[in-house]
C-alpha positions as CSV (number, residue, x, y, z in Angstrom):
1,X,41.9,1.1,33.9
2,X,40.8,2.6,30.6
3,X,37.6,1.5,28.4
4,X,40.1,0.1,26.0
5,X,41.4,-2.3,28.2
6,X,38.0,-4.4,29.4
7,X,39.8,-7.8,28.1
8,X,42.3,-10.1,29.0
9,X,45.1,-10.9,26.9
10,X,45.3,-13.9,24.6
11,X,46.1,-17.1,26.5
12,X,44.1,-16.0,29.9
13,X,41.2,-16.6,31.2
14,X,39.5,-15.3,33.7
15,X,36.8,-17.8,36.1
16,X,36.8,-17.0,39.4
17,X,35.1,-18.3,42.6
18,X,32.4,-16.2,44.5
19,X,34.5,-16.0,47.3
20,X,37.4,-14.6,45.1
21,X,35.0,-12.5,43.5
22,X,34.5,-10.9,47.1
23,X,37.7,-11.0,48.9
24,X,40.3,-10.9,46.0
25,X,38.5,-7.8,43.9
26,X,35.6,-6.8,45.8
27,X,37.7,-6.5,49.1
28,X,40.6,-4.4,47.3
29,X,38.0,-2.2,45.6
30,X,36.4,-1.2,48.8
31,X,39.3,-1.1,51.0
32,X,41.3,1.6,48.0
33,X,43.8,-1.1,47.8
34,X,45.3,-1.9,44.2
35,X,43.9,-5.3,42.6
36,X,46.4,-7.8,40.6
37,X,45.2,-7.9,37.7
38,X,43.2,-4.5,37.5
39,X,40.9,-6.0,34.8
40,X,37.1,-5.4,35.9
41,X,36.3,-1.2,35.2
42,X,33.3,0.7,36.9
43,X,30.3,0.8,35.1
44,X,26.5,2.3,35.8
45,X,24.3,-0.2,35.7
46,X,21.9,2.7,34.4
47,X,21.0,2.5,31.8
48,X,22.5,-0.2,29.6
49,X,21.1,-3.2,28.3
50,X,22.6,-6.7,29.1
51,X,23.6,-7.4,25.7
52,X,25.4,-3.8,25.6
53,X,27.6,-4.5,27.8
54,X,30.5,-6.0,25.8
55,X,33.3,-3.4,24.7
56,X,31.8,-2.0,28.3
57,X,32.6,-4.9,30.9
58,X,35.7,-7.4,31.1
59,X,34.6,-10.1,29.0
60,X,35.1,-14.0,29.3
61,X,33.3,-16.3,27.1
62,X,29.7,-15.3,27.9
63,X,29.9,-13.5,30.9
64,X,30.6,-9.7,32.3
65,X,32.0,-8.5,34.8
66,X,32.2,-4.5,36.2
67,X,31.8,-2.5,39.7
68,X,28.7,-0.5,39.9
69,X,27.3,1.8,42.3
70,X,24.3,0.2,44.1
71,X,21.3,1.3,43.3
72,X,17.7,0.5,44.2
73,X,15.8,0.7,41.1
74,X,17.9,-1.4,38.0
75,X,16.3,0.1,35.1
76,X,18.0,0.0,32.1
77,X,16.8,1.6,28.3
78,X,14.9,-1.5,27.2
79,X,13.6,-3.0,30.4
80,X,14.6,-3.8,33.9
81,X,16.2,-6.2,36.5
82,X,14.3,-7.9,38.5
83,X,15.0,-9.9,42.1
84,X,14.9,-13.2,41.9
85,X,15.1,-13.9,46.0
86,X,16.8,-13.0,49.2
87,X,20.2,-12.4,49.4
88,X,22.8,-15.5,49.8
89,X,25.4,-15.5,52.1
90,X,28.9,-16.3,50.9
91,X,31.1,-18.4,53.0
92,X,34.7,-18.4,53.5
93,X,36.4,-21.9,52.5
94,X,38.4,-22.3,55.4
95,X,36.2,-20.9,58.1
96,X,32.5,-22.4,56.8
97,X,30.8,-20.3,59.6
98,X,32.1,-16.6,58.6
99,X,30.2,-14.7,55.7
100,X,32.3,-12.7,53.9
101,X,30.0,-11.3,51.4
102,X,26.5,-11.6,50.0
103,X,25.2,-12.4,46.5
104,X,21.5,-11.3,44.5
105,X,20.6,-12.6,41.9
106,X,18.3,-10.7,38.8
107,X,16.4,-11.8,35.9
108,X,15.8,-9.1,33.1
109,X,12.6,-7.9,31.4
110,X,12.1,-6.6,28.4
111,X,9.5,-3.5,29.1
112,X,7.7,-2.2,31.8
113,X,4.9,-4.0,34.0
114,X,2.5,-5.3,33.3
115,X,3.4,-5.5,29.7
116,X,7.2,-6.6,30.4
117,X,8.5,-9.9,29.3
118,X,10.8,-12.0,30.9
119,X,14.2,-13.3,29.0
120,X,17.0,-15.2,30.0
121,X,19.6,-12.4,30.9
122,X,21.0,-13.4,35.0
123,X,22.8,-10.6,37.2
124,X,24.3,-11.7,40.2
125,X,25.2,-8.6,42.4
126,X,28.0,-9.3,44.8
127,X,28.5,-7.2,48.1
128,X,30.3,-6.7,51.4
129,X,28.3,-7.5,54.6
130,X,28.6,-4.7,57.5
131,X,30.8,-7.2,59.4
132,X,33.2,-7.4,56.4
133,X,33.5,-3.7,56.3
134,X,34.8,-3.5,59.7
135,X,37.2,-6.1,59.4
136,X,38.5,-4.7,55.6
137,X,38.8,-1.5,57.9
138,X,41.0,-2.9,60.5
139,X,43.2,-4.5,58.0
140,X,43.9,-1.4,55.8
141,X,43.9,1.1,58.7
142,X,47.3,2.2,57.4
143,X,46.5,2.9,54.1
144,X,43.0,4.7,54.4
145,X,44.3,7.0,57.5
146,X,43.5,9.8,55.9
147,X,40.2,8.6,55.0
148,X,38.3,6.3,57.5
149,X,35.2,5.9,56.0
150,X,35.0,2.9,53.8
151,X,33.3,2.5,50.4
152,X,31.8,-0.5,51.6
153,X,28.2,0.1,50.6
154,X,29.0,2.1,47.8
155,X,29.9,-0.3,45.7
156,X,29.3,-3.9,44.3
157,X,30.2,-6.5,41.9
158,X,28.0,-7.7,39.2
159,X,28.2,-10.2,36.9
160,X,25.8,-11.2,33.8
161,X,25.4,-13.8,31.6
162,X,22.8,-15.2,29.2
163,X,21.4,-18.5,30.3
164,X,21.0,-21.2,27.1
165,X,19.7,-24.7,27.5
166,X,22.5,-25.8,28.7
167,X,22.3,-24.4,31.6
168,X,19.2,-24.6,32.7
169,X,20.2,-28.9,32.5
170,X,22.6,-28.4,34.9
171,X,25.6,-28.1,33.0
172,X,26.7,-24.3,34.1
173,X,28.1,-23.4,37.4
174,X,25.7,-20.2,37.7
175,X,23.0,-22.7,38.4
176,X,23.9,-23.1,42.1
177,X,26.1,-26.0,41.7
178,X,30.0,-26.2,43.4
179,X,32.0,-23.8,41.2
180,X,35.6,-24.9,41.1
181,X,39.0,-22.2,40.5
182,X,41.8,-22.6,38.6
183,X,43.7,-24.6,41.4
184,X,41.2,-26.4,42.7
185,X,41.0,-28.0,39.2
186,X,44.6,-28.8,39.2
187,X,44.5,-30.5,42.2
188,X,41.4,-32.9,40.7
189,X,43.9,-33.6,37.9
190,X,46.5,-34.5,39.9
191,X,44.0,-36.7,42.3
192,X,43.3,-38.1,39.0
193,X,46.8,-39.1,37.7
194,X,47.7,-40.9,41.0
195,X,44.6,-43.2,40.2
196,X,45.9,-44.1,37.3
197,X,49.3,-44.6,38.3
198,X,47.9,-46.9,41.3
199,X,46.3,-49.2,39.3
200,X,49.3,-50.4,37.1
C-alpha cells in the first residue's frame, strides 16, 4: 500500500485483538499471503520518534500500527525504546494451550543513559513463535513453492500509543485487561437485550 493511504476511511475503525493482530495480519505478512484490508504499511522503527509517526503508520484514535524489521537496538533520533519484561505468550481462543505468537512491550526515553528520561510513549512488538512458522509453512506450502524460506523472523508487528491518566486507572485495554473485538462486543449487546426482554 502507498504512504498516502495509512488511514481508514470515514465510518471504520480499526481495534483489533492480539490474537488477530498475529494470525489475521501478522500470519498473512509472513506467510506472502494478501491481507483484507491491506491497511498497516512497513516502516523502520529507526529512527523515528513516537510522536512522528502519524502520516507514517495506520492511525486509529491514539494508536499506530506498522510492520517493522526486528531489530536489537530501538534507537530512534530523540531517544530510545526500552524493554519493559519478558516476552508474553499469546494464546489462541479456541485452543487455550497453543501459542500462536509472542508480544514485548517498550517504554520510550527521551535521551541517552544515564541522562535519559522516561515518558509515557508504550510499544508493543508482536511476533511469530518458531512453532508458528512451521505451521504458517505447511499451510501456504502452495503459494511459497518457489520460495521455502519464510519471513518469519524478519518481521513484526508494532503498535504505540501514548498512555494518559486514564489509562494508567484501568480504563484502557493496553493495560493488560481482556481486550474485546468487534463481534465479541455484539454478542455482549445482544446478551444484553435478552435481559431486558426477560424481565418484562
Amino acid at each position: 500500500m502507498g504512504d498516502s493511504s495509512v488511514n481508514l476511511p470515514p465510518g471504520f475503525q480499526f481495534h483489533p485483538t492480539d490474537e488477530e493482530l498475529v494470525l489475521h495480519f501478522l500470519q498473512s505478512k509472513v506467510s506472502r499471503l494478501p491481507s483484507h484490508p491491506d491497511v498497516i504499511p512497513d516502516l523502520d522503527l529507526l529512527p523515528h520518534n513516537p510522536w512522528d509517526l502519524q502520516g507514517r503508520a495506520l492511525s486509529e484514535g491514539r494508536k499506530w500500527y506498522f510492520y517493522s524489521r526486528p531489530t536489537p537496538n530501538r534507537v530512534a533520533d530523540a531517544g530510545y525504546w526500552k524493554p519493559m519484561g519478558m516476552d508474553d505468550p499469546i494464546y489462541s481462543t479456541t485452543n487455550k494451550k497453543k501459542v500462536i505468537g509472542l508480544k514485548n512491550s517498550f517504554v520510550f526515553h527521551v535521551g541517552q543513559p544515564p541522562e535519559d528520561a522516561l515518558t509515557n510513549w508504550v510499544m508493543h512488538e508482536y511476533r511469530l513463535p518458531d512453532a508458528s512458522s512451521s505451521s504458517s509453512r505447511r499451510s501456504s506450502s502452495s503459494s511459497t513453492r518457489g520460495n521455502s524460506k519464510l519471513d518469519h523472523k524478519r518481521w513484526v508487528l508494532c503498535k504505540v500509543y501514548e498512555r494518559t491518566s486514564e489509562d494508567s486507572e484501568g480504563n484502557n485495554s493496553d493495560d493488560g485487561s481482556i481486550e474485546l473485538s468487534c463481534l465479541d462486543e455484539v454478542f455482549l449487546s445482544m446478551d444484553d437485550l435478552d435481559e431486558i426482554s426477560s424481565s418484562y
